[in-house]
C-alpha positions in Angstrom: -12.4 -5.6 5.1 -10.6 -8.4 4.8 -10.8 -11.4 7.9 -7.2 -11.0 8.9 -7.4 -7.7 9.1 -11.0 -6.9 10.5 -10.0 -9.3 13.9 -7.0 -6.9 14.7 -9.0 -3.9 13.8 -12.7 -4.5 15.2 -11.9 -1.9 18.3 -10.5 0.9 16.2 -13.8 0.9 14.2 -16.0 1.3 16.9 -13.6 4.3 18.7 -15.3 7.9 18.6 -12.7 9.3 16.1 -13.4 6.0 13.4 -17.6 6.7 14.1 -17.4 10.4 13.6 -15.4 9.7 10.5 -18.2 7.7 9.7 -20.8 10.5 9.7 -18.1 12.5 8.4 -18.3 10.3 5.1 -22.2 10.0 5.6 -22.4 14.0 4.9 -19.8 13.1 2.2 -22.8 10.7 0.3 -20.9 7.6 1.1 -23.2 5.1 2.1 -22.9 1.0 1.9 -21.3 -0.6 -0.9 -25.2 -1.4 -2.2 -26.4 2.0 -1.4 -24.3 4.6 -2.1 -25.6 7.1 -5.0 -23.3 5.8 -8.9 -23.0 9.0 -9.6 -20.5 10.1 -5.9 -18.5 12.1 -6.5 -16.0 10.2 -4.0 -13.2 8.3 -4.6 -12.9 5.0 -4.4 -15.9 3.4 -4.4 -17.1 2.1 -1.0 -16.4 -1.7 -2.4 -12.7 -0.1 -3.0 -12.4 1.3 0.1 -10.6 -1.4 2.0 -9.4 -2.9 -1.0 -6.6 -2.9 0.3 -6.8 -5.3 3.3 -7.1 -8.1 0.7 -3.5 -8.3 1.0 -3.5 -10.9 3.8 -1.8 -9.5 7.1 0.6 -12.6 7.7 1.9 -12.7 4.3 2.9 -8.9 3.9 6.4 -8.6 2.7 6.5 -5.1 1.7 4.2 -1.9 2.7 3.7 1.0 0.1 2.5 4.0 1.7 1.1 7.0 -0.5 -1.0 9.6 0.4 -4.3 10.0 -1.4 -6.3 8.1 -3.3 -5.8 9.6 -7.3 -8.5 12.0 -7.5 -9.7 11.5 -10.8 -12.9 9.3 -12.3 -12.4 5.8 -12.6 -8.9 5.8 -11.1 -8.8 5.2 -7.3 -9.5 1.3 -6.6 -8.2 0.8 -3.0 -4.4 0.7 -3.8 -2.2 3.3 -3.2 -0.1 4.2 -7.3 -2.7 1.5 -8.8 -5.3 2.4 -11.3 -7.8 -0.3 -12.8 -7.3 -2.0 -16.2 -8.3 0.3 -19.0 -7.7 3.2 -17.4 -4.9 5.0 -18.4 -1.7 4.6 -16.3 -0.7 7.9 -14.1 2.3 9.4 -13.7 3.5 8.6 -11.0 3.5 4.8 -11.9 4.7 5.8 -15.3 7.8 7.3 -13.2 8.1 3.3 -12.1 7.7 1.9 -14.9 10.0 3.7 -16.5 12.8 3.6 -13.6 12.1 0.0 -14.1 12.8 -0.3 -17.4 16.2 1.5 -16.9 17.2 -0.4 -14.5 16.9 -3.6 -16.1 16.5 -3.3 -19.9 14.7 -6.6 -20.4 11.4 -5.5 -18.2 8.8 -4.9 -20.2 6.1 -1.8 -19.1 2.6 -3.2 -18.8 0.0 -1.4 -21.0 -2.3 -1.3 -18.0 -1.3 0.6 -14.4 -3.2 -2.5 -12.2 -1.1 -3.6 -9.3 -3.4 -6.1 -8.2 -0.9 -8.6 -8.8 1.5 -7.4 -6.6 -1.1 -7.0 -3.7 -1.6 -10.7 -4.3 2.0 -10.9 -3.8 2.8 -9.6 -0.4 2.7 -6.1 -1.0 0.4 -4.2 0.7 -0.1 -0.8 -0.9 -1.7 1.8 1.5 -2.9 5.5 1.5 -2.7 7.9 4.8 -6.1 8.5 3.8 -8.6 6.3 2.2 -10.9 8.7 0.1 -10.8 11.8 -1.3 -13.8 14.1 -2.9 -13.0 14.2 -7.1 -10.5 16.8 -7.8 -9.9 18.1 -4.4 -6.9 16.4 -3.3 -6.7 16.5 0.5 -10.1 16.9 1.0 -10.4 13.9 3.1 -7.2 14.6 5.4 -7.5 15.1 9.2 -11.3 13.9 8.9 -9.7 10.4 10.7 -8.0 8.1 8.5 -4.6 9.6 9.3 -5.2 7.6 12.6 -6.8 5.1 11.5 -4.1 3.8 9.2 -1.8 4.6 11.9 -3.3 1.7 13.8 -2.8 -0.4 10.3 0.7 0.6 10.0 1.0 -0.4 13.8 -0.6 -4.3 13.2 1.8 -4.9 10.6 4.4 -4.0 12.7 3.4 -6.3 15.2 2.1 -9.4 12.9 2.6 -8.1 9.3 4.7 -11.8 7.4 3.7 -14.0 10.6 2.8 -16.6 7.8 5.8 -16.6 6.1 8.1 -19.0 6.5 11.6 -19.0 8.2 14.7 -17.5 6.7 15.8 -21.0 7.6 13.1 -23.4 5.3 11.2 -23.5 8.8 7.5 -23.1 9.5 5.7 -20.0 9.9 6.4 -18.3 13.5 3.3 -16.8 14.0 4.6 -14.0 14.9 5.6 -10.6 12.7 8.7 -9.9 11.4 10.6 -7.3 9.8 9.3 -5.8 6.8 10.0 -3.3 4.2 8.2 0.0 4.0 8.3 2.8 1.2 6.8 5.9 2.5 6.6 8.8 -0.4 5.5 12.0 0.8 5.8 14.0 4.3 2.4 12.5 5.1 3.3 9.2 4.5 6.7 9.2 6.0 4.9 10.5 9.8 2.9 6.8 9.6 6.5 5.2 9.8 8.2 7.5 11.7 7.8 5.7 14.7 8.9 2.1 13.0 12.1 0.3 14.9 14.5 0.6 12.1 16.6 -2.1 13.6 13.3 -4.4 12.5 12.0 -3.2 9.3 13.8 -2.0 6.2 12.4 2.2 6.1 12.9 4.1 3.1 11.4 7.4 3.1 11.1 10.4 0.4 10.3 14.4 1.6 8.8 14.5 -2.3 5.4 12.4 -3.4 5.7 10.1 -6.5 2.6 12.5 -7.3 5.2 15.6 -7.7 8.4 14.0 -8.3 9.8 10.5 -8.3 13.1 10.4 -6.2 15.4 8.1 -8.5 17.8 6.6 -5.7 15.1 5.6 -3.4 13.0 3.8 -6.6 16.2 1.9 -7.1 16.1 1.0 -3.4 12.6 -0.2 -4.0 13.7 -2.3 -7.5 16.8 -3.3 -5.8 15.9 -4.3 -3.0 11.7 -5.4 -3.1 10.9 -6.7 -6.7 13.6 -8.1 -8.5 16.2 -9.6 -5.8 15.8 -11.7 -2.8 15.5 -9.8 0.5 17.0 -12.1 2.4 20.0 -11.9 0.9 20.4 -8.1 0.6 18.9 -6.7 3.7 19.8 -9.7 6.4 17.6 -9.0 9.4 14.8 -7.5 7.4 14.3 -11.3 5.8 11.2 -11.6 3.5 11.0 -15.2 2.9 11.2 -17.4 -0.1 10.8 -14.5 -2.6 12.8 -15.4 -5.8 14.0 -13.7 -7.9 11.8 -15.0 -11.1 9.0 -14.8 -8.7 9.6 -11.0 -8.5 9.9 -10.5 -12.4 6.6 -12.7 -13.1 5.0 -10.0 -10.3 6.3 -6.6 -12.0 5.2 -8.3 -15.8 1.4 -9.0 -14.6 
């Protein structure tokens, strides 16, 4: 887990729920990221796992919150939509790409579905649960990780862009700001439910990307998170010196 994140989160992990999770996963096969069997049948990896808390807390501008990991070989890598390079994009990122593309004409689709990029970017890109047995979506639900990233969504609402730097030009606070958070699916939507929408930016869908991808909030998303500045669009919910060319060059990679 990444350093930022493991200081905020070192008491959650040692709560009864978090170790009974633990030996939840145990009975799953998942053992260390040196140990575990190659041939688990679990999704993502234990290295993947946390993936994404490589996303550093204090420079988070916008949170992505899915539901499960994809449930297919080779396609979970930590990320919520994000598959690994070489592995062919799903549809629900397809649905982006595409919206994308008809939004602004001149974007140009990847040929690869791996968001890594944008993780590097600010964006951290999150699932209510963080594994899932191969095709058996769900299977991992109310096992613990619906609380535990409840706690996650909670520290970046208390310190998630405390890095950034001021609307203003000035140094970073140190302390979180507003954010923006896409939640797609009823699952994902109760992590944000109890967000102060006079801090953060909310946008929520009743319908997954995984069924259906809801044009007008995408837009929202496109709008409002990768191709324009924040800070002008969205006043209080300011994201910091995110330009507009910095955006494009994140979608292309």
């Amino acid at each position: 887990m990444g350093k930022s994140w493991l200081k905020l989160l070192q008491d959650e992990i040692k709560k009864p729920y978090f170790l009974s999770l633990k030996r939840f996963l145990w009975e799953e096969g998942v053992r260390g990221v040196d140990n575990t069997p190659a041939n688990i049948k679990i999704y993502p990896s234990p290295s993947n796992i946390y993936a994404w808390s490589n996303t550093p807390l204090g420079k988070i501008k916008v949170v992505i919150v899915g539901q499960d990991p994809y449930h297919g070989a080779g396609q979970a890598h930590g990320l919520c939509f994000s598959v690994p390079a070489g592995v062919a994009v799903p549809p629900s990122l397809r649905n982006i790409y595409a919206e994308l593309k008809s939004e602004y004409p001149d974007f140009k689709p990847p040929n690869h579905g791996n968001l890594s990029a944008w993780a590097l970017n600010g964006v951290l890109m999150l699932n209510t649960c963080l594994t899932v047995r191969a095709g058996d979506a769900g299977s991992h639900s109310n096992k613990g990780w619906e609380q535990f990233t409840d706690k996650v969504v909670d520290v970046v609402d208390r310190y998630g862009g405390a890095n950034l730097p001021s609307a203003t030009g000035g140094d970073a606070s140190g302390i979180g700001r507003g954010v923006v958070f896409l939640a797609w699916g009823a699952w994902a939507a109760k992590r944000v439910a109890k967000l102060n929408k006079s801090k953060h930016l909310i946008l929520t869908s009743a319908v997954s990307c995984y069924e259906h991808f809801l044009r007008s909030y995408l837009n929202q998303f496109i709008t409002s998170v990768l191709l324009a500045s924040l800070s002008f669009l969205c006043k209080s919910w300011v994201l910091g010196k995110w330009s507009f060319q910095e955006s494009k060059q994140m979608v292309r990679d």
